[in-house]
Structure formats: structure tokens, C-alpha cells
C-alpha positions, -999 to 999 in steps of 0.1 A, spaced: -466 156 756 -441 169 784 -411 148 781 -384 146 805 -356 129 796 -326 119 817 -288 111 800 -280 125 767 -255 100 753 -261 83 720 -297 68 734 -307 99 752 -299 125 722 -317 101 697 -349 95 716 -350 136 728 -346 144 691 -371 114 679 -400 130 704 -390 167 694 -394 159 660 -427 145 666 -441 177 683 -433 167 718 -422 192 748 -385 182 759 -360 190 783 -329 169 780 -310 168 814 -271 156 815 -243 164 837 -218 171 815 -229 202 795 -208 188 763 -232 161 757 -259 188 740 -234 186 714 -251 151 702 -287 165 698 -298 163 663 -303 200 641 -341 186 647 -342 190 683 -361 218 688 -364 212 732 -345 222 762 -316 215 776 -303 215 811 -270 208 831 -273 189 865 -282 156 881 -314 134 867 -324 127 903 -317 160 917 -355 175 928 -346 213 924 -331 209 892 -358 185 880 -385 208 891 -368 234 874 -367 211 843 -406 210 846 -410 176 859 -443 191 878 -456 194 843 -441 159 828 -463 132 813 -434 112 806 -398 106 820 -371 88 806 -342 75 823 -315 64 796 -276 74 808 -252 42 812 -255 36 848 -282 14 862 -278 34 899 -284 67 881 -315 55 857 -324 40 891 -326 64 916 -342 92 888 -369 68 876 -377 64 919 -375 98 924 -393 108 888 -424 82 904 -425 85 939 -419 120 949 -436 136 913 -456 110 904 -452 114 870 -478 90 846 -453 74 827 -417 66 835 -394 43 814 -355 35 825 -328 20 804 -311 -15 824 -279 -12 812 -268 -41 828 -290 -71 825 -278 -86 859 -298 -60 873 -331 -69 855 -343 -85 888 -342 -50 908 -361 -35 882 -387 -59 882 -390 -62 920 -395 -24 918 -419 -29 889 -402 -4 869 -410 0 830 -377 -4 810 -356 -16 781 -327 -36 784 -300 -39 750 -285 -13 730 -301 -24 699 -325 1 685 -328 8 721 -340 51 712 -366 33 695 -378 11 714 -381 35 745 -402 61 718 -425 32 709 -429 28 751 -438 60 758 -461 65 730 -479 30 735 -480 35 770 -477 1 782 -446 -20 798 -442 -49 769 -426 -40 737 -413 -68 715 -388 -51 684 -375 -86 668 -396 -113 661 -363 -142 655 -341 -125 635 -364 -100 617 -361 -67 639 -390 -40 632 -373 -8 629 -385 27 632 -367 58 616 -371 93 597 -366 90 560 -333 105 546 -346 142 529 -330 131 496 -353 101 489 -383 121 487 -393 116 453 -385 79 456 -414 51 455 -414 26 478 -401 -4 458 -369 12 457 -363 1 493 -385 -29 491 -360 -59 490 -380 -92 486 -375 -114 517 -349 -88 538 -367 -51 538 -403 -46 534 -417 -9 545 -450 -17 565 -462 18 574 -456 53 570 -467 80 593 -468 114 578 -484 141 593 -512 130 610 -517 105 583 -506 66 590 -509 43 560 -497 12 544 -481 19 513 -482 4 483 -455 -2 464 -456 26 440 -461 50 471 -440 81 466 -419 88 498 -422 125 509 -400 146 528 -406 140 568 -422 106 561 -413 79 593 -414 43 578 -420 16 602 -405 -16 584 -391 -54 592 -363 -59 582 -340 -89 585 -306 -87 611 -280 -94 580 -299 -66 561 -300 -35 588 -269 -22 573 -288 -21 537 -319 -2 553 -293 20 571 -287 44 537 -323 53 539 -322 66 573 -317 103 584 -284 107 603 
């Protein structure tokens, strides 16, 4: 896909480096040229200095081209007036906008907007958006949260059970390659794997040392 993605704070440079690991086409967009800095050594995209809602620079971004367009800095006006401009002037097929302030959920729904509102595994939840393609995406049932990351390099070579912790982590899926499976408990993680897996709130700092930086 041809991603777009506007605001490259801690959300923005996780999701951008979560879709260019995945083989995606991105151009990152920020005003503040510094912000690169937070891109992952996986980002393998563009990046661009200006305003998300600005046409030229967006049309030089590629935004002609986009599939998908991301709105994600930390002001509501900006996520706004981007996702509006990102739909109604390019008409891009998909375009998701971080509420950063739930007070302003209203607007977004009155402008039927597809967003994500909380900071909680927020880069995820806007990667699982895009690639579902739909406007509902539920990442807790109570207080079990599902949680999607890259494996840390240094526990290929581990199995499965090692992270397994009965009634707090359990791995549900891995996608590897083009290969998505359920693993068994003796499955041996390899390098690249993503594991999908629930995970209870008190125990997200346990499942953390697992997780590539």
C-alpha cells in the first residue's frame, strides 16, 4: 500500500515504522524536521518537512497515489483539517485520524471520520484499522488488552512457552512472512516473527521484554 502519514511523534513514528516494516510505501510528513529522529532503524520510507493539510506539499508527498492516510499529531484541529482535506479534495480510500481529545469525539462522528481515541497501544490500533479496513476496532476485551508487536531479534530460538504465562500472556498468532498460524506451545520463535497475543493490563510490562524497541 501507499501510506501517507501525518505527525511523527511517538504514534506517528511507530505506526510509519510498523507499515514499513510490513512492506508498505510510506512518506512520513511533520513540521518540525527533528521528529525523523524517532523513526525506527526499520523504517525503510520517506520523509517530508511541512504541513499535513498543505495540498502542494501533500501532492508532493504522493497523496495522488495514497491508499491510506493517517492523521496522528497531538492536535485534534490539525488531524482534523488533514483527514478533510486527505478525503474531500484527494479522495483518498482510506483515512484514519487520532482524537486526541475525547471531548471532540462528537465532531468526528458528525463528520463520520474513522479514528482512534486513547494513547494506549494507539500505533496499533490505527495499523490494525488500516489493514482491516473498516471503522470498529475493539483492542481490550475488560482488562485483557490484545497487543500486537515485532519479536525482540534475540528470542529467536526461543519456543513459545517461554512467554506463555498461564492466565496473564498467552501468544495467539504469529504472522511470519506470508505465513499466519497459531502456535503451539513448542513453536520456535524466528527472527521477524509478529505475535498477536492477550494479555492481561497488570501483565503488559512482563510482555514488554519480548518486544523490539
Amino acid at each position: 500500500m501507499n501510506v501517507i502519514v501525518v505527525g511523527c511523534g511517538r504514534v506517528g513514528s511507530q505506526l510509519a515504522t510498523l507499515l514499513s516494516i510490513e512492506g508498505n510505501n510510506v512518506t512520513v510528513i511533520d513540521k518540525d524536521q527533528d521528529s525523523f529522529r524517532r523513526l525506527g532503524t526499520a523504517f525503510n520510507g520517506v520523509t517530508m518537512k511541512g504541513l499535513g493539510f498543505d495540498e502542494e506539499v501533500l501532492i508532493e508527498a504522493g497523496i495522488e497515489e495514497a491508499d491510506v492516510f493517517a492523521a496522528v499529531t497531538n492536535l485534534d484541529n490539525t488531524n482534523l483539517m488533514a483527514a478533510e482535506v486527505a478525503r474531500k479534495i484527494f479522495h483518498v480510500p482510506h483515512v484514519v485520524a487520532r482524537l486526541y481529545n475525547p471531548q471532540r469525539e462528537r465532531t468526528y462522528q458528525q463528520l463520520d471520520l474513522d479514528y482512534v481515541c486513547g494513547t494506549t497501544l494507539v500505533a496499533e490500533s490505527l495499523l490494525d484499522k488500516i489493514k482491516s479496513g473498516h471503522g470498529h476496532h475493539v483492542d481490550s476485551f475488560g482488562d485483557v488488552e490484545i497487543v500486537v508487536f515485532k519479536l525482540r531479534a534475540d528470542w529467536a530460538g526461543h519456543r513459545v512457552k517461554e512467554m506463555f504465562l498461564e492466565g496473564q500472556i498467552l501468544p495467539a498468532i504469529i504472522a511470519r512472512g506470508d505465513h499466519t498460524f497459531i502456535p503451539a506451545m513448542d513453536t520456535v520463535f524466528e527472527a521477524g516473527d509478529v505475535v498477536r497475543a492477550a494479555v492481561k493490563n497488570e501483565a503488559v510490562p512482563k510482555l514488554a521484554r519480548f518486544m523490539e524497541e
